[in-house]
N, C-alpha and C positions, 0 to 999 in steps of 0.2 A: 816268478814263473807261474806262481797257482792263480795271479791275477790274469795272465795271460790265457790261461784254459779257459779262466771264467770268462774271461769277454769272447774267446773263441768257442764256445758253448751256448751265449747269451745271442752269437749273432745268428745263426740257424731259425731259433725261435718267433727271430720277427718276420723271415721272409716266406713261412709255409703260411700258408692255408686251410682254414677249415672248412672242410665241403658241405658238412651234413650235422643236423640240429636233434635226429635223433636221439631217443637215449633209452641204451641199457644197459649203461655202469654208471655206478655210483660218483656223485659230484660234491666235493667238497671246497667251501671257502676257507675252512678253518686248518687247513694243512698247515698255515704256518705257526699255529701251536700246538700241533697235531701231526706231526711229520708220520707219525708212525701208523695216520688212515692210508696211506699211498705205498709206503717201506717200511719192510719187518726190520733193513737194519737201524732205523730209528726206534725200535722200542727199546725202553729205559736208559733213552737216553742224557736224561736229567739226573741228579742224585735224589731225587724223591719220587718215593709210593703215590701213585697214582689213578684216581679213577677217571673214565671222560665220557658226559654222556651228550652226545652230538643228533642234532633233529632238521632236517633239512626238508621244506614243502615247496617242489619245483612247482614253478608257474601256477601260482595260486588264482584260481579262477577257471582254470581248463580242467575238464572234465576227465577221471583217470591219470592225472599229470603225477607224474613219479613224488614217492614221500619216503626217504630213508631216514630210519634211527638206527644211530650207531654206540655203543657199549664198548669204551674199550677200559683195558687195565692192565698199568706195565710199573715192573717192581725193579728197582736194580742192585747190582750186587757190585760196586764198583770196583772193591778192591780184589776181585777175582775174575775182573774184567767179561762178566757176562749179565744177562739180564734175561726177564722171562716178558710173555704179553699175552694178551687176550684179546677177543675181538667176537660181537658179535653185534650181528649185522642182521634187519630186518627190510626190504626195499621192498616198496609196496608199487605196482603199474598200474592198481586197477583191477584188471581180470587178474593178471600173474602177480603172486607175494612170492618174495626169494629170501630164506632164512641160511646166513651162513654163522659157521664156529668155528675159527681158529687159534690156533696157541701158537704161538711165538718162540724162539728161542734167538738171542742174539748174542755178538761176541766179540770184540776188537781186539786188535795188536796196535803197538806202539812204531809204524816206520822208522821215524826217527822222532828227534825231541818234540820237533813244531807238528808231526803229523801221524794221523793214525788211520788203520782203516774199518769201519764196521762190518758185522756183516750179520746178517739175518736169515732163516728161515721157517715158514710158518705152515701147519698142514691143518685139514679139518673137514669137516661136512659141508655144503650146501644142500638146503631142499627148496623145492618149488611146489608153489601150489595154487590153487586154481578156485576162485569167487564161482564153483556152480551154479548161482544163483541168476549169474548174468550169462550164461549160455544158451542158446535159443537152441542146436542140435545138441542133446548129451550122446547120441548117438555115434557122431561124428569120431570115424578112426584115429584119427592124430589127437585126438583131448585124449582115447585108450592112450596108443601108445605115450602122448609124455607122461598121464600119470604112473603109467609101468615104470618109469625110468626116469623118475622127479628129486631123486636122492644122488647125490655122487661126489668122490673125494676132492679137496681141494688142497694146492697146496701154492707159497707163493714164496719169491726169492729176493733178497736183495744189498746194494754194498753201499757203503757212503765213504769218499774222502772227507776227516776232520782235518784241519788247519787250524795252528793259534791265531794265525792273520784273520779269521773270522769266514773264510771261503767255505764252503762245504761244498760238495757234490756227488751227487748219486743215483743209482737208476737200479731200476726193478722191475720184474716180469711177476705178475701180478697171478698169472694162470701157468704154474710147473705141469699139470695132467693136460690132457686134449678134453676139452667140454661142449656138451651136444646145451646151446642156448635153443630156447623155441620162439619163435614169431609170435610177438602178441596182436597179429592179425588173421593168422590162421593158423597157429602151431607146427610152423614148417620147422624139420629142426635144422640148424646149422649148425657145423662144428667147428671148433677153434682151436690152434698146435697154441704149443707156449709163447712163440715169439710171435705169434699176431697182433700179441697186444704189450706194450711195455712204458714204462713212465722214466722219464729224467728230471730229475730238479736241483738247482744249481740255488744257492742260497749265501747271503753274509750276515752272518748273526758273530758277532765275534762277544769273547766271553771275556767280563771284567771282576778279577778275583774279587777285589774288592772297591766300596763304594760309598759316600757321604749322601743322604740325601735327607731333608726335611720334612718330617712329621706333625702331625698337627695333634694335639691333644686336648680338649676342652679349648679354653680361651689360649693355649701356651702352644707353641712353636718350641720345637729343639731338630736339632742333628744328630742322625743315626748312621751308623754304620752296619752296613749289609755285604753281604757275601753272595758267591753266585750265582752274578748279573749279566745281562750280556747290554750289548751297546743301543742304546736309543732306537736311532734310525736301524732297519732291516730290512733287507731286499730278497728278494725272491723270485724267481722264475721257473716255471713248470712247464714240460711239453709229455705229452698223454699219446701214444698212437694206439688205436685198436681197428681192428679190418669190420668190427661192427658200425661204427661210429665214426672213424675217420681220426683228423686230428685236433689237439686241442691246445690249446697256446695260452700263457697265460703270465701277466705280469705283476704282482704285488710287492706290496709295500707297508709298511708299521713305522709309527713314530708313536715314543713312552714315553709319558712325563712320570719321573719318581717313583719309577714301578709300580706305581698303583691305575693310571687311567693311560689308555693308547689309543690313539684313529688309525684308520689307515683305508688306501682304495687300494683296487685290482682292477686287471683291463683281462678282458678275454676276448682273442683275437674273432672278428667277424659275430661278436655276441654283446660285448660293453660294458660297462664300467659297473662295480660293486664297491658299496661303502661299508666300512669297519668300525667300529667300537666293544669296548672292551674296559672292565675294570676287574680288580684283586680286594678281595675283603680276608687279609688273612690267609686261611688256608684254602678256600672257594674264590675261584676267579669263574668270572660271565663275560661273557662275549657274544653278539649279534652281527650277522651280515644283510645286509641286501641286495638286490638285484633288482634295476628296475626293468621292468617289459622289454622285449627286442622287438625292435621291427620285422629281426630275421626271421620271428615265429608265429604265423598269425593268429589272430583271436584270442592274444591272452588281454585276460582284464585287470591281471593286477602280475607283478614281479613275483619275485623267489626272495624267500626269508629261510635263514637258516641260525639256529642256539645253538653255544655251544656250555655248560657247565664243566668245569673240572677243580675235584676235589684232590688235595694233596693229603694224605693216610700218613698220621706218624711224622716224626723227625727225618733230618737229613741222612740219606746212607752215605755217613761219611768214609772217605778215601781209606782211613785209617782208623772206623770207628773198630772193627774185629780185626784189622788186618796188624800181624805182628811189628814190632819193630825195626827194622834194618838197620844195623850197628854198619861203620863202615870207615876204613883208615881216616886217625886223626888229620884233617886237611889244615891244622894247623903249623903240624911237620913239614918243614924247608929241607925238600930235598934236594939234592945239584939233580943232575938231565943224566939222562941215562943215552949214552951213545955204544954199546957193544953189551955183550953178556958176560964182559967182566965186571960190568956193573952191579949186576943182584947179588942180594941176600943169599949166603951160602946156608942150606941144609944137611941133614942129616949126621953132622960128625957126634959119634957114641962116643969119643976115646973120652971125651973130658965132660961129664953129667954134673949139670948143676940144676936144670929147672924144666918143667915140661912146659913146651910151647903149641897151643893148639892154633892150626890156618884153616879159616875157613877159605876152601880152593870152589872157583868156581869152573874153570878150565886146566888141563895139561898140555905141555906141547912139549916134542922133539927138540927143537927150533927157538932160539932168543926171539926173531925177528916174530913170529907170530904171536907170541907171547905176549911183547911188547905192542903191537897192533891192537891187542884188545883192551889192552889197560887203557892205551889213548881213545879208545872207542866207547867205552863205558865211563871216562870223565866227561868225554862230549856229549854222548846222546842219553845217559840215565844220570849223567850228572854221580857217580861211583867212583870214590876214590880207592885205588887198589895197585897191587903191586907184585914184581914178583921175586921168587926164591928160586936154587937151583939145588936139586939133590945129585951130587959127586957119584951117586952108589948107582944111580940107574938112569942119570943123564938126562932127567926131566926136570923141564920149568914148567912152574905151578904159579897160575896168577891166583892172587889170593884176595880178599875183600875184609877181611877181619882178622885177626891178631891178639890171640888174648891167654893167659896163664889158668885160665877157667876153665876147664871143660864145660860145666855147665853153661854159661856165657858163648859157649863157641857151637853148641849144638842149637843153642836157644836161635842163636844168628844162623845156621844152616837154615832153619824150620822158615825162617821169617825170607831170606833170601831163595828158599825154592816157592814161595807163596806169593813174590812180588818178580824175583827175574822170569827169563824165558830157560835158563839153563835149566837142562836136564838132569845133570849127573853132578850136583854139588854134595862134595866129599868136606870132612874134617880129616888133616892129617895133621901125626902127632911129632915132633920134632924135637929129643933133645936137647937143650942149646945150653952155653959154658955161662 
């Protein structure tokens, strides 16, 4: 099904149009290792600390032709399912420089086993500002008015479907506030709602836990084994709408040898083909784009170059470097099939005390039938083996996840099972048994 979206999302992309070669947003080639210059729900999306400092000189040779550097840094916190980012952004036109800061927060749920969904939101300043140097009126009203009003909040949104099939997909609205942009022809302003402008990008980066590949050492060759990797080949497609600029279409592609060197092109619809390369030194990976000349744009004398550096900070934030343990029914235990609620484990009888048994319960029900729904629902999709009991004294079934004569052992397993499930209300109850 999720390949089916993807090709029903990928077919849109080839049959619009790009009207107009203007530009006053930021263009990046390196979004496919940088997801998170376009979507806040891509920050920290990797298990590693991260710095990225990204430099892009449109059309080199035209005079005032746009130059962005971008600063970002996204830290992740996996096993509590959030992550932080940072972004700061310098875009130069010429007469107008535009300085923006935003911070990131982002956050996922688990759908089911194979799927999850991200989601992001980012807020901050933008300022503008103004080369007086090259203005022939300083007199002129509208240079007063924007510098009156050259500061103003920004904030930007956005969600990604994960898939283990390697599918992504996702879209974001870039501008949450209304924003007055000025004409860098005469300072007219215009203003902009939030859905003027919004981005889609559909992507297959699929993730390979683990992986053999050969290293070179002085004169020796060996095989290492490496950890998460994603797959060779990677496909990508982006579609951009803004009511300033029109639209933008765009199709790339990556090919890795051995995780350390990749090529790759991109096509941008009504504009043309850009080349890729890229290598890893360790914990600094480099990467270059190119762009050569369009016809659509005249009087340029040379393409668009764009670097991209990023630095990986520290070790991996592993899954389970802080996050506690989760103790959970021996799945060793051969039990028969449970078909009625004379099935479970009876609680609660005082008459005959011989040992204290503690459960950790993550749910109660009235009802066998729902009770038993979630045990099968947490073997399926969290892969949790658990089980349930029934107390005679007040008619409730307790699914439980743990089972142990410890108290400590069974509070240890509360702490780790409210730190890794979605349940809210996980209790220890204490049960008698003969």
């Amino acid at each position: 099904m999720f390949k089916f979206i993807f090709a029903l999302l990928l077919f849109p992309l080839l049959v619009y149009v790009l009207p107009s070669v203007a530009q006053e947003l930021p263009v990046y080639n390196h979004f496919y290792s940088t997801p998170y210059l376009y979507n806040p729900a891509e920050a920290a999306a990797y298990p590693f600390m991260n710095v990225s400092l990204n430099h892009r000189q449109q059309w080199r040779g035209i005079e005032d032709a746009p130059v962005v550097t971008t600063l970002t840094f996204e830290s992740p916190f996996d096993y509590k399912k959030w992550g932080i980012g940072a972004t700061l952004r310098n875009f130069n036109r010429g007469l107008l420089s535009t300085n923006d800061f935003l911070v990131t927060y982002s956050y996922y749920i688990n759908l089911t086993k194979n799927a999850a969904l991200h989601f992001g939101i980012s807020g901050g300043l933008t300022a503008n500002s103004i080369d007086l140097s090259q203005v022939q009126d300083l007199s002129d009203p509208a240079i007063n008015n924007f510098l009156d009003n050259n500061t103003q909040p920004i904030s930007n949104v956005g969600f990604k479907l994960e898939t283990s099939s390697g599918i992504n997909i996702g879209a974001s609205l870039p501008r949450l506030f209304k924003l007055q942009y000025a004409n860098t022809q005469n300072f007219e302003v215009i203003e902009l709602s939030p859905f003027d402008e919004f981005t889609i990008m559909a992507y297959y980066k699929k993730r390979i836990d683990n992986r053999i590949i050969t290293k070179r050492n002085g004169r020796y060759k060996k095989r290492v084994k490496i950890e998460d990797v994603y797959s060779p080949l990677q496909i990508y497609a982006l579609y951009q709408h803004s009511q300033l600029v029109g639209q933008r279409i765009e199709l790339l592609s990556t090919l890795t040898y051995n995780e350390i060197f990749w090529v790759g092109a991109s096509y941008r619809l009504n504009y043309g083909m850009s080349g890729l390369v890229g290598f890893n030194m360790k914990k600094l990976a480099f990467s270059y784009s190119y762009e050569p000349s369009s016809k659509l744009v005249n009087g340029i004398a040379s393409g668009s170059h764009e670097i991209q550096l990023k630095f990986t900070i520290g070790d991996k934030v592993k899954e389970l470097l802080e996050r506690p343990k989760l103790k959970s029914l021996d799945r060793s235990q051969e039990k028969a099939p449970r078909f009625s609620s004379q099935d479970v484990q009876l609680g609660g009888d005082e008459s005959q005390v011989q040992k204290t048994k503690y459960y950790v319960v993550v749910q109660e029900y009235k009802d066998f039938n729902s009770a038993d729904r979630l045990v099968k629902k947490l073997k399926k999709e969290e892969d949790i083996t658990s089980d349930i009991f029934y107390n005679e004294k007040n008619g409730v079934y307790y699914v439980y996840i743990y089972e142990t004569f410890s108290r400590r052992d069974a509070y240890k397993d509360k702490k780790a099972a409210e730190e890794i499930t979605n349940f809210k209300n996980i209790k220890v109850i204490v049960v008698d048994v003969k």
